[in-house]
mmCIF file of the protein (N, C-alpha, C, O) and its ligand, coordinates in Angstrom:
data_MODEL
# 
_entry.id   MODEL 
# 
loop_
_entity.id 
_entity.type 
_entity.pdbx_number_of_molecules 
1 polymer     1 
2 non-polymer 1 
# 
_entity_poly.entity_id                      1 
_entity_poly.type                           'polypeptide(L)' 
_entity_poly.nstd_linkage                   no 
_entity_poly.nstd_monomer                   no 
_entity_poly.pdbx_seq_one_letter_code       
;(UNK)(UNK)(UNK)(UNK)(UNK)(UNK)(UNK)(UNK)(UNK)(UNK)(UNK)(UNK)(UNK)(UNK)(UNK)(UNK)
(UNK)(UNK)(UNK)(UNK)(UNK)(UNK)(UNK)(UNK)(UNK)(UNK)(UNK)(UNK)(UNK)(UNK)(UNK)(UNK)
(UNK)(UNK)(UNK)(UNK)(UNK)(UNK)(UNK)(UNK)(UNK)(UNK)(UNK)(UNK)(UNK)(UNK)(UNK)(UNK)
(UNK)(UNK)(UNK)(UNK)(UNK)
;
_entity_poly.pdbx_seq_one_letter_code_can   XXXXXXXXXXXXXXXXXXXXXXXXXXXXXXXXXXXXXXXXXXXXXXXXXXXXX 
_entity_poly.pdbx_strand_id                 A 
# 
loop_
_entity_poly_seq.entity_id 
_entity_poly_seq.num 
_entity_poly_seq.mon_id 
_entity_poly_seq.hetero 
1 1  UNK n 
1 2  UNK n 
1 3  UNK n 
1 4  UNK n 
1 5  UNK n 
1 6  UNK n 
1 7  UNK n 
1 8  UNK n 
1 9  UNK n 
1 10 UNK n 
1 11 UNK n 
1 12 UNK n 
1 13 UNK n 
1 14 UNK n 
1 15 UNK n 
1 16 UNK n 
1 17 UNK n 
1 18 UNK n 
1 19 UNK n 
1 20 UNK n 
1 21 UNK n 
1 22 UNK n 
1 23 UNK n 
1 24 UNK n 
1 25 UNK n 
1 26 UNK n 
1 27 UNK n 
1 28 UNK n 
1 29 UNK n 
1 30 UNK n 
1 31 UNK n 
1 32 UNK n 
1 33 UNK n 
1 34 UNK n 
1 35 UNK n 
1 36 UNK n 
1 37 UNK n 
1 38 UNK n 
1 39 UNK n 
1 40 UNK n 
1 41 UNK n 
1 42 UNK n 
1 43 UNK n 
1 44 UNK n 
1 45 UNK n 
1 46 UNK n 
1 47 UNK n 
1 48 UNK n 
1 49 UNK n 
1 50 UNK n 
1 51 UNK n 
1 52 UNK n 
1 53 UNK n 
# 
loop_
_struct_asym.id 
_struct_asym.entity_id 
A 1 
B 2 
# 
loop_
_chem_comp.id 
_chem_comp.type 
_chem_comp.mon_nstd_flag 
UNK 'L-peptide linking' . 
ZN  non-polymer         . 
# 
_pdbx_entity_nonpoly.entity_id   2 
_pdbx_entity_nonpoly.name        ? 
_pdbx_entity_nonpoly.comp_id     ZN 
# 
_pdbx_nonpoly_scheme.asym_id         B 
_pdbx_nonpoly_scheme.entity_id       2 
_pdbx_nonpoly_scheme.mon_id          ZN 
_pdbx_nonpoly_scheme.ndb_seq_num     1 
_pdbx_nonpoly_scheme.pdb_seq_num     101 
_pdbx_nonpoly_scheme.auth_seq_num    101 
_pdbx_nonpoly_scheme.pdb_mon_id      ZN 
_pdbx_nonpoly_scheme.auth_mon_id     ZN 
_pdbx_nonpoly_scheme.pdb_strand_id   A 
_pdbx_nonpoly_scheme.pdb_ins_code    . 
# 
loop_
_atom_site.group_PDB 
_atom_site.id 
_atom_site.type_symbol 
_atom_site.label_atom_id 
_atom_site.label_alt_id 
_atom_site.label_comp_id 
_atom_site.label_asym_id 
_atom_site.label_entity_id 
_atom_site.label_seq_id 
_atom_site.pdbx_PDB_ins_code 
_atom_site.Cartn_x 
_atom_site.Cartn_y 
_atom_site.Cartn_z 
_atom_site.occupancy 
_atom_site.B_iso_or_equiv 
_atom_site.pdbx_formal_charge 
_atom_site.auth_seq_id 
_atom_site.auth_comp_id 
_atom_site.auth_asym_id 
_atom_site.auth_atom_id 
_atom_site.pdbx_PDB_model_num 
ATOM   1   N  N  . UNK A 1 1  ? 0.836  -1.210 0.000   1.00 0.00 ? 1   UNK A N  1 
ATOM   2   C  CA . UNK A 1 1  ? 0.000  0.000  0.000   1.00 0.00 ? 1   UNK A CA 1 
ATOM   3   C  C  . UNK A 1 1  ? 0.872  1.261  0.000   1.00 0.00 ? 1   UNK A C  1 
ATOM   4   O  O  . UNK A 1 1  ? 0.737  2.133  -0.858  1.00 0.00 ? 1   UNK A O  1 
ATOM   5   N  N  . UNK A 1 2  ? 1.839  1.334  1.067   1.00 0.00 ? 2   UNK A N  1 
ATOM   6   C  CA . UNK A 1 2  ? 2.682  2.542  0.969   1.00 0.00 ? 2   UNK A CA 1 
ATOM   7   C  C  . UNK A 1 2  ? 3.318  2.498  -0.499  1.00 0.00 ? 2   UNK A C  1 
ATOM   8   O  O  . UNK A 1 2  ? 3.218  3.356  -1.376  1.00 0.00 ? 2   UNK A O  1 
ATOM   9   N  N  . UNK A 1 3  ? 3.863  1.518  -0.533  1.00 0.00 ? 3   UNK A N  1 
ATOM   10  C  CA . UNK A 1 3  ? 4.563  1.850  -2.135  1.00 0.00 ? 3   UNK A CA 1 
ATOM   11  C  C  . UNK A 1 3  ? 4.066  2.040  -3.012  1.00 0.00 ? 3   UNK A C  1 
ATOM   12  O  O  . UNK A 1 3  ? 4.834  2.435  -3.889  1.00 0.00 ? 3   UNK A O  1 
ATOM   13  N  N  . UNK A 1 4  ? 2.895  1.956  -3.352  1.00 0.00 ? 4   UNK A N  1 
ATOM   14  C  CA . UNK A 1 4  ? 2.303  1.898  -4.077  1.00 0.00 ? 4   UNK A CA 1 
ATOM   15  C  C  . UNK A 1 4  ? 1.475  3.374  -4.277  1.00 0.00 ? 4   UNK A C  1 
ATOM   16  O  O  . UNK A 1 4  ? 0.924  3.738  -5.316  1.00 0.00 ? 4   UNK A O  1 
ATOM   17  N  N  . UNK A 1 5  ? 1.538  4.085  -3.054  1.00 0.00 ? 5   UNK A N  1 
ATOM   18  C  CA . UNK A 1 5  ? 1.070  5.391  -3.071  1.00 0.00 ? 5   UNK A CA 1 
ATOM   19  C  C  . UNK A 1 5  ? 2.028  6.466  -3.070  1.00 0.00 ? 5   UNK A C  1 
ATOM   20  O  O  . UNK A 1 5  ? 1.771  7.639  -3.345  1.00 0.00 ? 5   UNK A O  1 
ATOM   21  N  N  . UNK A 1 6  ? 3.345  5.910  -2.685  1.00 0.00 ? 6   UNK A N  1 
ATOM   22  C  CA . UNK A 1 6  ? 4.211  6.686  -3.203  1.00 0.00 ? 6   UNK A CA 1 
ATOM   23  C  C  . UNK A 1 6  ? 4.761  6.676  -4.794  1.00 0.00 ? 6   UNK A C  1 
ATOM   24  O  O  . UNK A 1 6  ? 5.372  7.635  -5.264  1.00 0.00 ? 6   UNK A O  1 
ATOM   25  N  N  . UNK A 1 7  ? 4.585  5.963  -5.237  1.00 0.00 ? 7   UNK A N  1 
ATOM   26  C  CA . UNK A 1 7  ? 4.875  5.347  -6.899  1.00 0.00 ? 7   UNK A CA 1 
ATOM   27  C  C  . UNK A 1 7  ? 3.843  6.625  -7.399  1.00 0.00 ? 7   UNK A C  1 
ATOM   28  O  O  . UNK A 1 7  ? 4.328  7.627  -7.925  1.00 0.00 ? 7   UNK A O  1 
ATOM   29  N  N  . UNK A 1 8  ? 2.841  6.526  -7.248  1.00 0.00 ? 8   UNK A N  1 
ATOM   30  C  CA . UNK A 1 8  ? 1.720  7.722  -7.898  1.00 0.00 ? 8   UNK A CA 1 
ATOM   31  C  C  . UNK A 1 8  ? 1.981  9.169  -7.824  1.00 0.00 ? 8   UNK A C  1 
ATOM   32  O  O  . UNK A 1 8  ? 1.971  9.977  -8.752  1.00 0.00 ? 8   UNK A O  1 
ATOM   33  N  N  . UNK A 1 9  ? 2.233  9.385  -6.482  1.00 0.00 ? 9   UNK A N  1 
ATOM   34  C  CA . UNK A 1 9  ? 2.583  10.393 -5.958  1.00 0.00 ? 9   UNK A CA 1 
ATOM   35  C  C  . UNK A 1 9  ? 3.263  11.023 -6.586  1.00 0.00 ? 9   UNK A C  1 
ATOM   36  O  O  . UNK A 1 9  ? 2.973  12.001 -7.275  1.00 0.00 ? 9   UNK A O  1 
ATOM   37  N  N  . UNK A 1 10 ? 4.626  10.345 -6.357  1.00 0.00 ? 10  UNK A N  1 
ATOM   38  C  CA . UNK A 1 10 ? 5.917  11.172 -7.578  1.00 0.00 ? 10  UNK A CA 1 
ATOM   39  C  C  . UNK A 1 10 ? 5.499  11.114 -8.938  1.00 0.00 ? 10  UNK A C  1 
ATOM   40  O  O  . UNK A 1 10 ? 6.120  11.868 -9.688  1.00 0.00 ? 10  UNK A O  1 
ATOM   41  N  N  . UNK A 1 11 ? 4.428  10.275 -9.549  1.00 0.00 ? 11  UNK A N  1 
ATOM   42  C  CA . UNK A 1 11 ? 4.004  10.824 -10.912 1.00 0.00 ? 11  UNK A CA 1 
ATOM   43  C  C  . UNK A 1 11 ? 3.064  11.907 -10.883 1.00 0.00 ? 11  UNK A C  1 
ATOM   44  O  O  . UNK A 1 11 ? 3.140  12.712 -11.811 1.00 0.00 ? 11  UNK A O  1 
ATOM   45  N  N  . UNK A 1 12 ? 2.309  12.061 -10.117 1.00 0.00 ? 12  UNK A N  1 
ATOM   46  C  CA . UNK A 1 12 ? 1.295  13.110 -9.290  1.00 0.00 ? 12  UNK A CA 1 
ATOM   47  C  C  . UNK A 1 12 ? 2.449  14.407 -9.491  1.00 0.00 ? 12  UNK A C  1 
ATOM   48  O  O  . UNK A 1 12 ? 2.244  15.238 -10.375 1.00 0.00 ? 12  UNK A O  1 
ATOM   49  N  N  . UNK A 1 13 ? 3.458  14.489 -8.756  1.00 0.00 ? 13  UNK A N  1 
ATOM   50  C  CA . UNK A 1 13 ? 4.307  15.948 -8.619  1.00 0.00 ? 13  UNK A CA 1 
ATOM   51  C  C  . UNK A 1 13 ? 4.766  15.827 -10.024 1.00 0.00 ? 13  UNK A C  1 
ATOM   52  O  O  . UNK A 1 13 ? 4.336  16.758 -10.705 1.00 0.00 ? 13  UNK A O  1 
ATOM   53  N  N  . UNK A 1 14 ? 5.384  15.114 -10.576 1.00 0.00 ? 14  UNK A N  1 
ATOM   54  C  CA . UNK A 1 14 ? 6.157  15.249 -11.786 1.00 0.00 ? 14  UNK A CA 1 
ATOM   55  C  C  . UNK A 1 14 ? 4.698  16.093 -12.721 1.00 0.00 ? 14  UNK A C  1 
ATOM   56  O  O  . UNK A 1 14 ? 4.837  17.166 -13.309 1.00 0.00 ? 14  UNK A O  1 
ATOM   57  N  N  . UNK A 1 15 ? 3.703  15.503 -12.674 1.00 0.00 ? 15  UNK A N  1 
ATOM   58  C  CA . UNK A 1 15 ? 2.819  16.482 -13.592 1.00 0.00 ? 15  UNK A CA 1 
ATOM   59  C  C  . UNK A 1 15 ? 2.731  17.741 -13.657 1.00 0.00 ? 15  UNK A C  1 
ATOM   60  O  O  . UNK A 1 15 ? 3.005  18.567 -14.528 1.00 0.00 ? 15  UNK A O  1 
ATOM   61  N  N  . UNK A 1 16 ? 1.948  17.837 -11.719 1.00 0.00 ? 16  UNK A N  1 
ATOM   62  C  CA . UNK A 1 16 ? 2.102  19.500 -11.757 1.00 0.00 ? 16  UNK A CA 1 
ATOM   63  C  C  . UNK A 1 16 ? 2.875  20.170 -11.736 1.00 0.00 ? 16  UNK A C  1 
ATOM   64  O  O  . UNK A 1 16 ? 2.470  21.264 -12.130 1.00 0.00 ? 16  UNK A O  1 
ATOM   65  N  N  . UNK A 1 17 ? 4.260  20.184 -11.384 1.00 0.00 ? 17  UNK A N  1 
ATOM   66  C  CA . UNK A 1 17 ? 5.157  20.738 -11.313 1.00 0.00 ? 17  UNK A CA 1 
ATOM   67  C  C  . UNK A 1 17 ? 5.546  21.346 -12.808 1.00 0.00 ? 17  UNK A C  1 
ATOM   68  O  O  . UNK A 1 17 ? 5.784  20.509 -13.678 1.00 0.00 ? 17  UNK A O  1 
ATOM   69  N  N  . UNK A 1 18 ? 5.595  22.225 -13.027 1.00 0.00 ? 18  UNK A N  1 
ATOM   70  C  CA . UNK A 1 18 ? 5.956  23.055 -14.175 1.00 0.00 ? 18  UNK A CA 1 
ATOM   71  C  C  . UNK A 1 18 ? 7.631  22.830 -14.152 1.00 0.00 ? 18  UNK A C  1 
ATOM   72  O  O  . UNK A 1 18 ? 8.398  22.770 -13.191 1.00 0.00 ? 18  UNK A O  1 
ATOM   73  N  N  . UNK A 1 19 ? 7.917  22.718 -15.799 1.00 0.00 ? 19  UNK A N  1 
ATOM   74  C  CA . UNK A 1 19 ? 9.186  22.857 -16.041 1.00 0.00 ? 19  UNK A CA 1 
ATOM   75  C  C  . UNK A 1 19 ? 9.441  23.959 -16.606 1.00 0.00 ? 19  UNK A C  1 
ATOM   76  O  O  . UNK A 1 19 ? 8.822  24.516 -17.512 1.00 0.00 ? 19  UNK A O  1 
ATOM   77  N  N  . UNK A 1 20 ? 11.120 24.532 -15.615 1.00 0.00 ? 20  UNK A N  1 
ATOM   78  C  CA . UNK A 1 20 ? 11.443 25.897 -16.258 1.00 0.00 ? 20  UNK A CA 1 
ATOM   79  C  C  . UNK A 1 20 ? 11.750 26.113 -17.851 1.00 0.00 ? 20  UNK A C  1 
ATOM   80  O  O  . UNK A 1 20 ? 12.288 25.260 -18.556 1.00 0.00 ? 20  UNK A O  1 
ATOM   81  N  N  . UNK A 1 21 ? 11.318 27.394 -18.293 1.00 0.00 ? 21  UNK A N  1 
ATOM   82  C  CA . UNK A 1 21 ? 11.541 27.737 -19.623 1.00 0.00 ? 21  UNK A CA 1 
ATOM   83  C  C  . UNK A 1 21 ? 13.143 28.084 -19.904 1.00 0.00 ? 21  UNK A C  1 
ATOM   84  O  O  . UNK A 1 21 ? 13.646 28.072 -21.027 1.00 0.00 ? 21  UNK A O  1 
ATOM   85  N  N  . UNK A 1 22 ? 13.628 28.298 -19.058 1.00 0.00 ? 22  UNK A N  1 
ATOM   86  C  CA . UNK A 1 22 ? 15.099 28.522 -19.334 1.00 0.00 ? 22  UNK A CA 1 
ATOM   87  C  C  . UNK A 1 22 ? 15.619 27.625 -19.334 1.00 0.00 ? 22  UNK A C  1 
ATOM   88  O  O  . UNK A 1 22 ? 16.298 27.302 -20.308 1.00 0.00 ? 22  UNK A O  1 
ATOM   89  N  N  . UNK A 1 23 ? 15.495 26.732 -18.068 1.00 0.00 ? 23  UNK A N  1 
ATOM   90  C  CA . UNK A 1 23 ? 16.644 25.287 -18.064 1.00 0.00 ? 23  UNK A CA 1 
ATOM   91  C  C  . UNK A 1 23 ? 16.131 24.471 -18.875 1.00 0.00 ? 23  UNK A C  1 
ATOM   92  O  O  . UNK A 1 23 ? 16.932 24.158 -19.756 1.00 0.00 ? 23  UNK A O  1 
ATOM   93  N  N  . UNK A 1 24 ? 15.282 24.058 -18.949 1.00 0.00 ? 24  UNK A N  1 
ATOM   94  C  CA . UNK A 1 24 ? 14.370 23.138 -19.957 1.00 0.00 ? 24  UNK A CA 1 
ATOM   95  C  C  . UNK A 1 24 ? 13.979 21.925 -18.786 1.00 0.00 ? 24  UNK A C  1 
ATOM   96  O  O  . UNK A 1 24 ? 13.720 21.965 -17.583 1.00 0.00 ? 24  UNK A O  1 
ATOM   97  N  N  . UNK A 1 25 ? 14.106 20.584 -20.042 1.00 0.00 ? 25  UNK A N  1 
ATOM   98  C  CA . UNK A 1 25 ? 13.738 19.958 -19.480 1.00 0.00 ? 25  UNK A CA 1 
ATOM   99  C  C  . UNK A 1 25 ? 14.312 19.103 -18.007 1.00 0.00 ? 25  UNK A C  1 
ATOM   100 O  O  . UNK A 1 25 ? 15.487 18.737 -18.034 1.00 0.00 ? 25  UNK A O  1 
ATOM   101 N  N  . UNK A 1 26 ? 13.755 18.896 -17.159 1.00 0.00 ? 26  UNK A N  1 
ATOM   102 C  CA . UNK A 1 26 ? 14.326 18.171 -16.183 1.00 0.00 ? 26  UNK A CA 1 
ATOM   103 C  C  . UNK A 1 26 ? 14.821 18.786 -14.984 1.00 0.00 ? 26  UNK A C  1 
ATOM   104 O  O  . UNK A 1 26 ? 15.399 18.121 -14.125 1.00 0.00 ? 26  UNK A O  1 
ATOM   105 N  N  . UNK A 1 27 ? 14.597 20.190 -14.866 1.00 0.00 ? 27  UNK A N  1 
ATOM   106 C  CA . UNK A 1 27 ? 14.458 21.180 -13.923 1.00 0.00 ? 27  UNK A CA 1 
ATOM   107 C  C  . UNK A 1 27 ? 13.014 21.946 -13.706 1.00 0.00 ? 27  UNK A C  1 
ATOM   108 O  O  . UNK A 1 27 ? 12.574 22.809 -14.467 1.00 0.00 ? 27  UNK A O  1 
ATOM   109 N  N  . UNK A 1 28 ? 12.403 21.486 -12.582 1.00 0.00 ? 28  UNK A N  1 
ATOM   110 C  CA . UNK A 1 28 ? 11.272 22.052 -12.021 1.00 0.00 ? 28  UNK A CA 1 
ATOM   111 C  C  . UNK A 1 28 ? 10.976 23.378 -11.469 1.00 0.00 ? 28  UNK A C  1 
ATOM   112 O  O  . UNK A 1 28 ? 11.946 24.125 -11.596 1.00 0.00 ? 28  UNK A O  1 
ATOM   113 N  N  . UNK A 1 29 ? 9.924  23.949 -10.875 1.00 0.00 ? 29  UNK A N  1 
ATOM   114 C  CA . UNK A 1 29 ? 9.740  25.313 -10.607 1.00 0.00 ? 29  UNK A CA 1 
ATOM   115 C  C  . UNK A 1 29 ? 9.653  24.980 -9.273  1.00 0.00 ? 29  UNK A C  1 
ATOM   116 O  O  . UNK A 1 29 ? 8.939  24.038 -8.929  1.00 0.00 ? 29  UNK A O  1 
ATOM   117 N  N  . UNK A 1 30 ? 10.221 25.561 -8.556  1.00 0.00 ? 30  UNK A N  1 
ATOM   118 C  CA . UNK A 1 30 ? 9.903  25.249 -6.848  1.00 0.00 ? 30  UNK A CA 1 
ATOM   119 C  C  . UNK A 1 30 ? 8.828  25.676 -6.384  1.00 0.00 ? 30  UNK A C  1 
ATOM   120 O  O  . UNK A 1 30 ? 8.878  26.901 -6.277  1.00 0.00 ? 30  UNK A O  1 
ATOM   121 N  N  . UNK A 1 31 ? 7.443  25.054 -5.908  1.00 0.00 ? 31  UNK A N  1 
ATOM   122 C  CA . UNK A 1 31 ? 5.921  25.685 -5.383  1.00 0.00 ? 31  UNK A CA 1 
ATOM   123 C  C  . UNK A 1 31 ? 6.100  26.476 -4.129  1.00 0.00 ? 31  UNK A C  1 
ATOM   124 O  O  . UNK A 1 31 ? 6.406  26.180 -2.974  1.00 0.00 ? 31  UNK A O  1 
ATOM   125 N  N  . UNK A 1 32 ? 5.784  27.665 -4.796  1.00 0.00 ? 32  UNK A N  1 
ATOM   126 C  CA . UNK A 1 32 ? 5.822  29.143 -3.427  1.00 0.00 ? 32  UNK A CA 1 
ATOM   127 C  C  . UNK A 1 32 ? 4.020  29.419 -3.183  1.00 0.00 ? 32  UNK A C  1 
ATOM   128 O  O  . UNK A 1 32 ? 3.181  29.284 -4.073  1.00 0.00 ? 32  UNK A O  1 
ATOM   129 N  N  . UNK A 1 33 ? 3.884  29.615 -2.497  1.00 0.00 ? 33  UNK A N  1 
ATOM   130 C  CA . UNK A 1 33 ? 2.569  29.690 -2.236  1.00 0.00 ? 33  UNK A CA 1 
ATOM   131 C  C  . UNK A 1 33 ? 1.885  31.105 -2.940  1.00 0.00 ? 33  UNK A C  1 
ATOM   132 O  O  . UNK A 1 33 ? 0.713  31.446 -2.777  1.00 0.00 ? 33  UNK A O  1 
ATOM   133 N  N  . UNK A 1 34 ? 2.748  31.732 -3.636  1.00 0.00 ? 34  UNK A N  1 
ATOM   134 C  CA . UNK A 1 34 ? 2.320  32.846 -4.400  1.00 0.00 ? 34  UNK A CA 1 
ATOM   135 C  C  . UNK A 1 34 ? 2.720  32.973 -5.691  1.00 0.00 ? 34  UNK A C  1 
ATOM   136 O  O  . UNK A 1 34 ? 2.134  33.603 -6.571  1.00 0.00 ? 34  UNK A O  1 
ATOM   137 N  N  . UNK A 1 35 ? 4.154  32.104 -5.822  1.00 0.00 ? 35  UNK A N  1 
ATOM   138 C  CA . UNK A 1 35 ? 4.851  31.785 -6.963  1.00 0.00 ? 35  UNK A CA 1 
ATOM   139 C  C  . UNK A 1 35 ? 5.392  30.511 -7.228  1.00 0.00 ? 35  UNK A C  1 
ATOM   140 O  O  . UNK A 1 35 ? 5.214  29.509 -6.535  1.00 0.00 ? 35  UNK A O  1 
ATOM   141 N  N  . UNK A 1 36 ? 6.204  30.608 -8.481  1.00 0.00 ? 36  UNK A N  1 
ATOM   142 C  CA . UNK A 1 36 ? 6.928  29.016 -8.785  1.00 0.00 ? 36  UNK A CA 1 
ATOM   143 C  C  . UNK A 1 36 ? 8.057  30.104 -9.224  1.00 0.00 ? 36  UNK A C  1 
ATOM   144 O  O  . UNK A 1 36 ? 7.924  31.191 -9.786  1.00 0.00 ? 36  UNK A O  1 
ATOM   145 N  N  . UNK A 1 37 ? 9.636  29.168 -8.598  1.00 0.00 ? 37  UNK A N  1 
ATOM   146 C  CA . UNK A 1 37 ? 10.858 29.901 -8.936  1.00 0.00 ? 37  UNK A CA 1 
ATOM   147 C  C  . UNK A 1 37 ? 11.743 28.778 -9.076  1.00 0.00 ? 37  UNK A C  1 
ATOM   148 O  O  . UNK A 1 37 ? 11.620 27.686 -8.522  1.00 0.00 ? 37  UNK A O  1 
ATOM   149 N  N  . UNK A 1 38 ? 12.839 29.225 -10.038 1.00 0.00 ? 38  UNK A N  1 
ATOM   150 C  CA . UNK A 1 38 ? 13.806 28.212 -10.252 1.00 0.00 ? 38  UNK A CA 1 
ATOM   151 C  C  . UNK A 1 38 ? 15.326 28.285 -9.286  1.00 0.00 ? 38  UNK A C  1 
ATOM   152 O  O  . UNK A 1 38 ? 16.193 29.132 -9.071  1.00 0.00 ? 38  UNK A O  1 
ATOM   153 N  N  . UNK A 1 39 ? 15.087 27.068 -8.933  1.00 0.00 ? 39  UNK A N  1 
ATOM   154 C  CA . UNK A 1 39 ? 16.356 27.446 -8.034  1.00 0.00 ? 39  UNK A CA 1 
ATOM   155 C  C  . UNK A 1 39 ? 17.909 27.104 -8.467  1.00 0.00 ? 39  UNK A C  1 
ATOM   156 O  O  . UNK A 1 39 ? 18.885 26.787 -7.788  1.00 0.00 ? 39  UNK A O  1 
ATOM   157 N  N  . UNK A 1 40 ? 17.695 27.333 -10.120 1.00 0.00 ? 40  UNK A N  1 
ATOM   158 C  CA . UNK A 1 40 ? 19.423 27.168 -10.776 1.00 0.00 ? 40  UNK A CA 1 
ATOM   159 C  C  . UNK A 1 40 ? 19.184 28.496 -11.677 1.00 0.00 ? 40  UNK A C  1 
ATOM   160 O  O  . UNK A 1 40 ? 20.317 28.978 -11.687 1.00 0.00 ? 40  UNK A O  1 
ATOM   161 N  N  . UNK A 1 41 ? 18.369 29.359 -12.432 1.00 0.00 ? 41  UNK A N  1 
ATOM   162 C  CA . UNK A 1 41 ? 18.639 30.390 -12.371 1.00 0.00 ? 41  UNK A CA 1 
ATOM   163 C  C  . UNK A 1 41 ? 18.132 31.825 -11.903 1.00 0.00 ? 41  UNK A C  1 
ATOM   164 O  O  . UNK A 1 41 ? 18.351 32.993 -12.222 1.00 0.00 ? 41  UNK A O  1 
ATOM   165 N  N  . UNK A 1 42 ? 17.498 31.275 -11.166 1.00 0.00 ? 42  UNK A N  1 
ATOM   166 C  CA . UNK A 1 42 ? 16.577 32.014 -10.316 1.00 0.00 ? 42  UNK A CA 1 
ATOM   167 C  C  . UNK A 1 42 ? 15.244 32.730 -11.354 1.00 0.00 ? 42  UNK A C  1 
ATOM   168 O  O  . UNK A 1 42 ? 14.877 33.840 -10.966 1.00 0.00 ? 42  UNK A O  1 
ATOM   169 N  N  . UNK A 1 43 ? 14.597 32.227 -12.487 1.00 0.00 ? 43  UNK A N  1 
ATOM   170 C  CA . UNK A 1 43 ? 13.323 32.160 -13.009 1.00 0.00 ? 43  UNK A CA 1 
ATOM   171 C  C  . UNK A 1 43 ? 12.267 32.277 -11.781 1.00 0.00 ? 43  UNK A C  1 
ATOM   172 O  O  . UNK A 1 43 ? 12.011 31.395 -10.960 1.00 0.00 ? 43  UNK A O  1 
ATOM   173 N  N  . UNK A 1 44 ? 11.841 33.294 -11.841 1.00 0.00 ? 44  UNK A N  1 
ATOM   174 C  CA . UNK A 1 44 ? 10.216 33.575 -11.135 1.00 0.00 ? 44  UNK A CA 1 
ATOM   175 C  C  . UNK A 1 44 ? 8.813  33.702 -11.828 1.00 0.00 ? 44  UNK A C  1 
ATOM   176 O  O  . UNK A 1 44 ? 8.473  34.385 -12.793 1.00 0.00 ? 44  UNK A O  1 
ATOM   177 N  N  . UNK A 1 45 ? 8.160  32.900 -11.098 1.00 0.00 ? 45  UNK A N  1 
ATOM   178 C  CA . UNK A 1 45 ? 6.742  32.794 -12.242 1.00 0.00 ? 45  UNK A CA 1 
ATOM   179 C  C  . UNK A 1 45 ? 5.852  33.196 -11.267 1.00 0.00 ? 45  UNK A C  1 
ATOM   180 O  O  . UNK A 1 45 ? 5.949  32.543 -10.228 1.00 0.00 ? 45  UNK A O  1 
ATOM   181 N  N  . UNK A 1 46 ? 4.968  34.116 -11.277 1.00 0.00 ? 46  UNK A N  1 
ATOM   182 C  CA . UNK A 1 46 ? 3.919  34.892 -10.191 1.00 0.00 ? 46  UNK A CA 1 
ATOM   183 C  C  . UNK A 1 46 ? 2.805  33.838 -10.569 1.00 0.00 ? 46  UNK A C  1 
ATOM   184 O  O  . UNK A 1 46 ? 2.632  33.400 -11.707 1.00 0.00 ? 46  UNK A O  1 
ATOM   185 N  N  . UNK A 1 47 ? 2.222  33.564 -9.676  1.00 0.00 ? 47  UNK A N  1 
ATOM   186 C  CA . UNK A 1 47 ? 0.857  33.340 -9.589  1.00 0.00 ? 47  UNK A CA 1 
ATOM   187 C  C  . UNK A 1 47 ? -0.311 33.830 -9.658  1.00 0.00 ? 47  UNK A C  1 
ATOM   188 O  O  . UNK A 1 47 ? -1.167 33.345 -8.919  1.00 0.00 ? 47  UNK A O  1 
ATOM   189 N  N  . UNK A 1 48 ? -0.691 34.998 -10.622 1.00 0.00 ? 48  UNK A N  1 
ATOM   190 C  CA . UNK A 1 48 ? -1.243 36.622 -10.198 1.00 0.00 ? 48  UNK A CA 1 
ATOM   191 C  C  . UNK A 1 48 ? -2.452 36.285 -11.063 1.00 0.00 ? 48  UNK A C  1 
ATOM   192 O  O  . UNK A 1 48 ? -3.138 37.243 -11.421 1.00 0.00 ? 48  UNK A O  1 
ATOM   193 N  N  . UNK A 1 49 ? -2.800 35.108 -11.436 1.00 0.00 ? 49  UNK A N  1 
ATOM   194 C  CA . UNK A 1 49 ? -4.119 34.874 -12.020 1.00 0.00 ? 49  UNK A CA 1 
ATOM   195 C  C  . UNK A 1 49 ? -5.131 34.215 -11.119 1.00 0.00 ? 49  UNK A C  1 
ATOM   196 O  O  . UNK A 1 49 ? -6.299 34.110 -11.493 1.00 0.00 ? 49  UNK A O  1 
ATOM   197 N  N  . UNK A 1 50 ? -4.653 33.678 -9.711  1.00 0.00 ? 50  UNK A N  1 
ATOM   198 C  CA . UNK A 1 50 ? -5.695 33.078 -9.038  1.00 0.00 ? 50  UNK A CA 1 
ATOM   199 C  C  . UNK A 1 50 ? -5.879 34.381 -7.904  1.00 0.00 ? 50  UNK A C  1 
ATOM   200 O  O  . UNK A 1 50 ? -6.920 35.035 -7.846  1.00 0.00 ? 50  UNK A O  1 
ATOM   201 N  N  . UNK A 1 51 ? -5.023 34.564 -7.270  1.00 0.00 ? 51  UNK A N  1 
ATOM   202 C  CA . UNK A 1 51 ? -4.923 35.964 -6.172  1.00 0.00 ? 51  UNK A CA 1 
ATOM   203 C  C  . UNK A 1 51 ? -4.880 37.212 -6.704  1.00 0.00 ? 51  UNK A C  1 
ATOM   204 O  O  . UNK A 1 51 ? -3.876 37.840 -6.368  1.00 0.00 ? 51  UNK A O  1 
ATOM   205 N  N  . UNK A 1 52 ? -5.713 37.843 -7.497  1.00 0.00 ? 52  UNK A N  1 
ATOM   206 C  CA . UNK A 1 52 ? -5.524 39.060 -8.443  1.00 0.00 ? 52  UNK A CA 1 
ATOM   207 C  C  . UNK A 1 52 ? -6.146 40.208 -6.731  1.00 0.00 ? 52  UNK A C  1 
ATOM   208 O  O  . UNK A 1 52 ? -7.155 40.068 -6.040  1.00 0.00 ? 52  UNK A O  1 
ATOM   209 N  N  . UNK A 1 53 ? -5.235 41.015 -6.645  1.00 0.00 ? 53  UNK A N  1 
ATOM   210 C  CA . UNK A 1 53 ? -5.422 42.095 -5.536  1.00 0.00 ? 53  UNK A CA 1 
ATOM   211 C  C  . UNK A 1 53 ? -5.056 43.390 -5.919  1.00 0.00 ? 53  UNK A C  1 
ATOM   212 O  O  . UNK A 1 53 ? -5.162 44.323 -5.123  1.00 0.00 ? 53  UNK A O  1 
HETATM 213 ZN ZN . ZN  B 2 .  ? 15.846 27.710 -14.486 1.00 0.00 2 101 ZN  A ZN 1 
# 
């Protein structure tokens, strides 16, 4: 059961997780609760379409 929910899981993150436009493939966006940022070249992606203030 555990393994088996972890097996999903990491296909679960691999989806949502956005890949950066600069590094390409195989580097992810790190989830900020307001943004997604890359932590090899520091790429910031705002989140400013769900929290518009
Ligand atoms: Zn990057």
């Amino acid at each position: 059961m555990v393994s088996k929910f972890y097996d999903i899981g990491d296909k679960t993150l691999k989806r949502t997780r956005q890949i950066c436009p600069r590094c390409g493939d195989g580097t992810f966006l790190a989830e900020h609760s307001d943004r997604r940022s890359c932590g090899k070249c520091g790429y910031t992606e705002f989140k400013s379409q769900k929290n518009e203030k």
